[in-house]
Each structure stands twice: as structure tokens, then as C-alpha cells.
KEMAR-281673 format. One line per 10 residues: number of its first residue (from 1); for each residue y negated, x, z of C-alpha. Coordinates in steps of 0.1 Angstrom, whole numbers. Layout:
# KEMAR-281673
NUM) Y/X/Z; ...;
# end
This chain:
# KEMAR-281673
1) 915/851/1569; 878/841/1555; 853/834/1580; 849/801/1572; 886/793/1571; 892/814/1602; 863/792/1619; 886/757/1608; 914/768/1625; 891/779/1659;
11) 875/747/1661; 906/729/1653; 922/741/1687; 885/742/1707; 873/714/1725; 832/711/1707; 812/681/1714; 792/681/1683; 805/682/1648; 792/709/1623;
21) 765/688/1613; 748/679/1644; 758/715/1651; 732/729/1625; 705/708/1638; 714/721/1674; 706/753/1664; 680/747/1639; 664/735/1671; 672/759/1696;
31) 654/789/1671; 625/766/1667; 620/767/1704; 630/805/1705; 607/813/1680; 579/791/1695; 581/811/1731; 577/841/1707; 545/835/1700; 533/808/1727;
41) 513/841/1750; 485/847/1714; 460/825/1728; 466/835/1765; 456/873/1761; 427/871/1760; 425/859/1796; 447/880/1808; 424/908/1797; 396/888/1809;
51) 412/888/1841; 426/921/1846; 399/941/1820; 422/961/1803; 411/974/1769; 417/959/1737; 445/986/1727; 465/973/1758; 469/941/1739; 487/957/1708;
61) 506/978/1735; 520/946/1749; 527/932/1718; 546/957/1706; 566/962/1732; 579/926/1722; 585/941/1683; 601/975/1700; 627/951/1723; 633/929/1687;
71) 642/964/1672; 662/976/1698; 685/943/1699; 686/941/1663; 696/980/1660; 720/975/1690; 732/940/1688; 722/922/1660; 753/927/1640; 774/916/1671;
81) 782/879/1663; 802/891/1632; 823/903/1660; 822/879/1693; 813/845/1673; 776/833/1668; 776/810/1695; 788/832/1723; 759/855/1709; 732/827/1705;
91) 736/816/1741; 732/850/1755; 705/854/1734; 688/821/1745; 694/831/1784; 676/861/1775; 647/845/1768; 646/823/1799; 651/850/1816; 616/866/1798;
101) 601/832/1811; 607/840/1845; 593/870/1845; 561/861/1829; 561/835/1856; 572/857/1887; 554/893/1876; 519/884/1856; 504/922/1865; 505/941/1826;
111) 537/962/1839; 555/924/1840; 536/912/1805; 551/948/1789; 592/938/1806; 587/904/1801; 575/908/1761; 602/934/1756; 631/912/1773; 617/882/1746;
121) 620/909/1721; 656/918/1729; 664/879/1727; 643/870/1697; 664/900/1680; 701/890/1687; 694/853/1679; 674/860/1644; 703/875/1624; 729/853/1645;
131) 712/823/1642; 706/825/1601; 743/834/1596; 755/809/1618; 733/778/1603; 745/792/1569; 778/784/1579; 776/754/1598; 758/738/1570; 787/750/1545;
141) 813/733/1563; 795/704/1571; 782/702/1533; 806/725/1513; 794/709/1480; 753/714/1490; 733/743/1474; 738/772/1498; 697/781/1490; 691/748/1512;
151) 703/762/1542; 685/791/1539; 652/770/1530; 660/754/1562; 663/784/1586; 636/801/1573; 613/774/1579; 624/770/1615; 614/805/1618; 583/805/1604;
161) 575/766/1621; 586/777/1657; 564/812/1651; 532/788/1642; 539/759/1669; 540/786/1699; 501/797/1694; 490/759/1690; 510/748/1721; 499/775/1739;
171) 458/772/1732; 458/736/1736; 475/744/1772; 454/775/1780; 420/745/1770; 429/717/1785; 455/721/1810; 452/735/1847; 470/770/1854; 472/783/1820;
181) 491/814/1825; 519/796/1842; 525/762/1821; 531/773/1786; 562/793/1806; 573/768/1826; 577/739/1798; 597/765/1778; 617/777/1804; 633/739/1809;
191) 636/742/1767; 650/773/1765; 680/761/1793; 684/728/1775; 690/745/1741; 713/771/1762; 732/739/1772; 731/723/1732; 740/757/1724; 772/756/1742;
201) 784/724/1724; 781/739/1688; 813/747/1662; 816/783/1665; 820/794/1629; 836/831/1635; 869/835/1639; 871/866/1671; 891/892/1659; 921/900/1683;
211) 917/938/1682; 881/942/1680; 864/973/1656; 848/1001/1676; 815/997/1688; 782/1010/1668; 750/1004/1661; 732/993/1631; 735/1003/1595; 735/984/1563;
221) 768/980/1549; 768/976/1513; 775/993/1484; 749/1025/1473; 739/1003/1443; 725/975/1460; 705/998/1488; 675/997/1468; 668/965/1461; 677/961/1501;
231) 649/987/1511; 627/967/1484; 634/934/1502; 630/949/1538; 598/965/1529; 585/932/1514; 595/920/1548; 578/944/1568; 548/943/1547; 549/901/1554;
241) 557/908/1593; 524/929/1597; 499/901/1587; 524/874/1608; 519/905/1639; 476/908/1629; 475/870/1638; 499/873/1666; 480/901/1688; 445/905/1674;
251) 435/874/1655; 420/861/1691; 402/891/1698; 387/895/1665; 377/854/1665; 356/864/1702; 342/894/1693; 337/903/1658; 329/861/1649; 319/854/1681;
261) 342/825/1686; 357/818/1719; 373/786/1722; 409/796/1731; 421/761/1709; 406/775/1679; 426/812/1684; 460/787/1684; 447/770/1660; 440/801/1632;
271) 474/812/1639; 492/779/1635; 474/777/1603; 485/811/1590; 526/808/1599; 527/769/1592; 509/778/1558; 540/801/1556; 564/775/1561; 548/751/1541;
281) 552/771/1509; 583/772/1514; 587/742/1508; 564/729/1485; 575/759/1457; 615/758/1469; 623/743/1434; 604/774/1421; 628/804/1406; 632/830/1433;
291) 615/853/1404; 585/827/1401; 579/825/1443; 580/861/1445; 551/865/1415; 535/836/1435; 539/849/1470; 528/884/1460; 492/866/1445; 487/850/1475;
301) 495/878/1496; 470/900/1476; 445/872/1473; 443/863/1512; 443/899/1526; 409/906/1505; 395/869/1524; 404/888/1559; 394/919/1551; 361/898/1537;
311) 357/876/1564; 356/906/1587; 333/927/1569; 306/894/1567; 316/881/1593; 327/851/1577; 348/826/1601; 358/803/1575; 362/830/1550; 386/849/1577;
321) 403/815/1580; 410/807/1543; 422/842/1537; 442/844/1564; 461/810/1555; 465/824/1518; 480/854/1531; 501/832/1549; 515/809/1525; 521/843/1505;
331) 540/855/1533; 564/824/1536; 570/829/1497; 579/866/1497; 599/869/1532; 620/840/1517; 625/857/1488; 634/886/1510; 658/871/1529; 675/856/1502;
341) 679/887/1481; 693/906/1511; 720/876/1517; 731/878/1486; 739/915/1490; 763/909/1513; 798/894/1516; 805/868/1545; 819/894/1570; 790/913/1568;
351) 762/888/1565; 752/893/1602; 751/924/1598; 728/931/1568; 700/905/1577; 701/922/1610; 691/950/1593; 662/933/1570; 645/921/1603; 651/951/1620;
361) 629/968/1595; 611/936/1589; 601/934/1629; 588/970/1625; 563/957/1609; 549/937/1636; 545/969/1658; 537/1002/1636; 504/984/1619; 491/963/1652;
371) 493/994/1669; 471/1013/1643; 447/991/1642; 448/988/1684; 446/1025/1684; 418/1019/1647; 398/995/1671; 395/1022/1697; 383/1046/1675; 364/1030/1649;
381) 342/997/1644; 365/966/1640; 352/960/1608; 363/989/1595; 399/993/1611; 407/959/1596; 393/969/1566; 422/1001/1565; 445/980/1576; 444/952/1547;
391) 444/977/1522; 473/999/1536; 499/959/1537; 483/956/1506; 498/987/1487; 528/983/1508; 533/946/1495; 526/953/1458; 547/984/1459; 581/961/1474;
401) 580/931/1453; 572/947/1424; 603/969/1426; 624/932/1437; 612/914/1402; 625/940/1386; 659/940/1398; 655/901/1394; 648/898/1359;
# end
């Protein structure tokens, strides 16, 4: 039995409050939030390490123990829900990050920042894949008729959105709002529990298989053929993650100290700019060939990491800016195009399973490059560092979609 059809028959016996379309938007929202409390800490490092005066390179350690527990769920668990059933997987998932929320609340010493970034990791991972597979299918049963590339539009902009609203909410809290390292976590703690609660209510669209396959970890299930334009697509994505993790962990540090610009709104602010310029190309080129937005994506892309690299080098605020929206908006083009490349490698069973994979690798690059330059910082001017580390995404971005236009001709 299909997945889909397998789902019909589940939900035809199962007591759900919400129908399958109410269902997607249920979820759309509880990734948005996810995705928000991902990034909501970028503006609040900076007083941490004001507070505590850990190095620089401490940052990027913290950080990346978020990327490290993304990689370790995705590795371990990501694939799961073509198992258990995405909801039952989502849920967990959510709880996991509410759980992170307490921690950042309860523990704020850098041993609790370090568990309470790797515990959002391990819930951001689990409800990446889950959640894109299981809007996929909510949407096609709710709209069976409906392009399938609409869906994926869809989740890949809640992604992106919720990654840019998390900065912004948390600078304008950490400016204007009294206990700055405790709000941000509180607000999303109450979110996080009502989307666990929405959450519950959804269609499950898996049917759970009576005798369940052996346990094991990642791999990428599909045919030899299609491999390399997988690897293409995942370093494409990994090339894209390491500008989205440059914004995430450093951008503030870079705005104080290199640019000499403080205000911890404006450190929100840049990043908003950079993952909602991501989203919003998305968008505004969706009726755009996949072949045509990966061309486009990869110009931007190019065009916006010389403007950082540039606007470091000056230093150049606005130039840093601009380029770093560009980049942006590149990034939005080619990690769709990623993601829908990879998807349509895979057969339904495995769908899960294979865009676990993509972000897997695609996560990597939010911790390998921000801990280069962390460890490039320490070692050499900041100028400089940023300087290697445009050029190295550079190569690595012209290299990957290359290689995917043309296995898309």
C-alpha cells in the first residue's frame, strides 16, 4: 500500500481534529516557529560574551554545537518518520526544542549555551526532513490536482522565513525589552508547546508498518546513477548553509568590531535581511525554470559574496549589507533548487529519507566553515579570514551548480 493511500485508510479510522488542509498550515506554522527559535540567540551573543568574556572562537564553538546536534539527528533520526509517521516524529521533535528553551532559561553559564544549542540541533534535525515530507503530503491529499512544486515553494519558504524572523525578534527584544537573555526563550517556549499541542491534531500521512524494518542510520537510498547529481545538490546546499551559518554566528561580531556598529537591533536586523532576502526569491522567480533559478541563484551567490568579502576589506557597512542580502537571495534560489532536485530522486517511501540526507550534508555547512573562520579570526586579522572564507563558498558554489545544470539540461 502507497503512502498516501495507506495514510487514507489511517485517518479514516483516527479521530484528527483538523482536516489535511488546516493540517498543512499547522505545520507550516509549527516549522516557522521551530526555525525562528533556531536562530532567535544571533543577536544575544554578543552579550553573553560581553558578560562572561569568552573569546570570539567560543561563539562559533557554540554555534556549531547546534549544526553538530542537527547532524547527529538527521544522521540518527531523520529518516525515522518514514517509519513511525511524521506526526509522532514532529511532536517529539517540537518537545525537543522546548525542552532546549528551558535550558537556555535554567543553565545560561557557556556549558548550558553548548547543551542547550546542541539539544535545538537535535530537534531542528528530526523536524527538517519530517516536516518537508509531511507538508508534501498533506498538501497532496488536501489538493491532489495542485502543482506538487507549490508545496515545496511553501516549505522552503517557511524555512528560510522562520530562519530570518528569529534574529529580528530576538534584537528588537535584546534593545528594547528588560531581561534579554531570558525573554526571547520564554515567548518561544509557550510557542513551541502550543505548536506541540496543533501538532497533535494533524492527519498523519504514513501508514506504521506492522513489523517495523531494522534500525539504522543514515544513508541515501537511491539508485548509483542519480548519486551524483545528489552530492551536486547537497553540496549546493552546504555551500548555501555556510553563508546562512556566517550571518547566524559572526555577522554581529563582525558588525561591532570590524564596522564598529553595536546596536544589537541592527545585528537582527542584517540577518533578517539576508534569510528573508532568501525567501523572498523564492517567491518572486518560482515561475522561473528550475534551470533558470539555479543560473540566477548562482549569480547572485557569486555577486553578493565579493560585496561581503568587500565590505569587510573597506570596511563598508552598507556594502557588507547589500552583499550579504544578494548572497542571500542567491541562496533561497539554489537551496530550492537543491531541494527539489533531491526530492525528485526519490520515490515516496523514501522521501524522508533522502532530504534527511541533503540537510545532513547541507547543515555541515553551517559548522565546518564558521568554525574556520572562528579558529581564521583567532589566528589572522578579520579582514582577512573573511576574505578566505568567501572565496573558499565561492569555489564550492560554482563547482555544485554547475555540475546540477548540467544534469538539468
Amino acid at each position: 500500500m502507497s503512502t498516501l493511500t495507506g495514510s487514507r485508510a489511517l485517518v479514516s479510522t483516527s479521530r484528527v481534529r483538523f482536516a489535511h488542509g488546516p493540517g498543512f498550515w499547522v505545520i507550516a506554522a509549527a516549522f516557522l516557529i521551530t526555525m525562528a527559535f533556531s536562530t532567535v540567540p544571533t543577536p544575544l551573543y554578543a552579550i553573553y560574551q560581553q558578560r562572561d568574556g569568552f573569546p570570539t572562537y567560543m561563539i562559533t564553538v557554540i554555534f556549531a554545537s547546534y549544526a553538530v546536534g542537527v547532524m547527529a539527528s538527521l544522521y540518527l533520526a531523520g529518516h525515522i518518520s518514514d517509519w513511525l509517521g511524521r506526526r509522532r516524529v514532529a511532536l517529539v521533535a517540537v518537545l525537543t526544542e522546548a525542552l532546549a528553551a528551558a535550558v537556555f532559561l535554567l543553565w545560561q553559564d557557556v556549558p548550558g549555551l553548548l547543551l542547550a544549542r546542541f539539544i535545538c540541533g537535535v530537534g531542528v534535525g528530526v523536524l527538517t526532513a519530517t516536516a518537508t515530507a509531511h507538508l508534501s503530503e498533506l498538501r497532496q491529499i488536501a489538493r491532489p490536482d495542485e502543482d506538487p512544486s507549490r508545496s515545496a515553494l511553501i516549505s522552503s519558504t517557511v524555512n528560510l522565513g522562520g530562519l530570518a524572523f528569529g534574529p529580528l525578534v530576538g534584537g528588537l527584544l535584546a534593545q528594547y525589552v528588560a531581561s534579554p537573555l531570558e525573554r526571547p526563550y520564554e515567548i518561544f517556549l509557550v510557542l513551541l508547546l502550543l505548536s506541540a499541542v496543533g501538532i497533535a491534531l494533524v492527519p498523519e500521512t504514513v501508514e506504521r508498518l506492522e513489523e517495523r524494518p531494522p534500525y539504522r542510520p543514515q544513508r541515501v537510498a537511491l539508485p548509483s546513477s542519480a548519486k551524483p547529481l545528489f552530492f551536486a545538490s547537497a553540496i549546493g546546499a552546504f555551500a548555501a548553509f555556510a553563508i546562512f551559518g556566517l550571518f547566524t554566528s559572526l555577522a554581529p561580531t563582525f558588525l561591532a568590531g570590524t564596522l564598529h556598529h553595536t546596536s544589537r537591533v541592527l545585528a537582527g536586523v542584517v540577518t533578517f535581511a539576508v534569510f528573508i532576502a532568501g525567501a523572498a526569491s523564492q517567491v518572486v522567480f518560482v515561475r522561473l525554470t528550475r534551470r533558470h533559478q539555479l543560473r540566477l541563484g548562482l549569480a547572485a551567490m557569486s555577486v553578493g559574496l565579493v560585496g561581503v568579502a568587500v565590505g569587510g576589506l573597506l570596511p563598508s557597512l552598507w556594502t557588507f549589507i547589500l552583499g550579504g542580502v544578494i548572497a542571500g537571495a542567491g541562496v533561497g534560489l539554489v537551496f530550492r533548487g537543491a531541494v527539489a532536485t533531491a526530492a525528485s530522486l526519490a520515490d515516496p517511501a523514501s522521501r524522508g529519507e533522502v532530504l534527511a540526507a541533503l540537510f545532513l550534508i547541507a547543515y555541515a555547512g553551517l559548522a565546518i566553515p564558521v568554525l574556520a573562520i572562528g579558529l581564521g579570526i583567532a589566528l589572522l586579522p578579520a579582514e582577512v579570514a573573511l576574505l578566505l572564507f568567501t572565496a573558499l563558498i565561492l569555489i564550492l558554489v560554482n563547482t555544485a551548480v554547475l555540475r546540477m545544470l548540467a544534469a538539468n539540461k
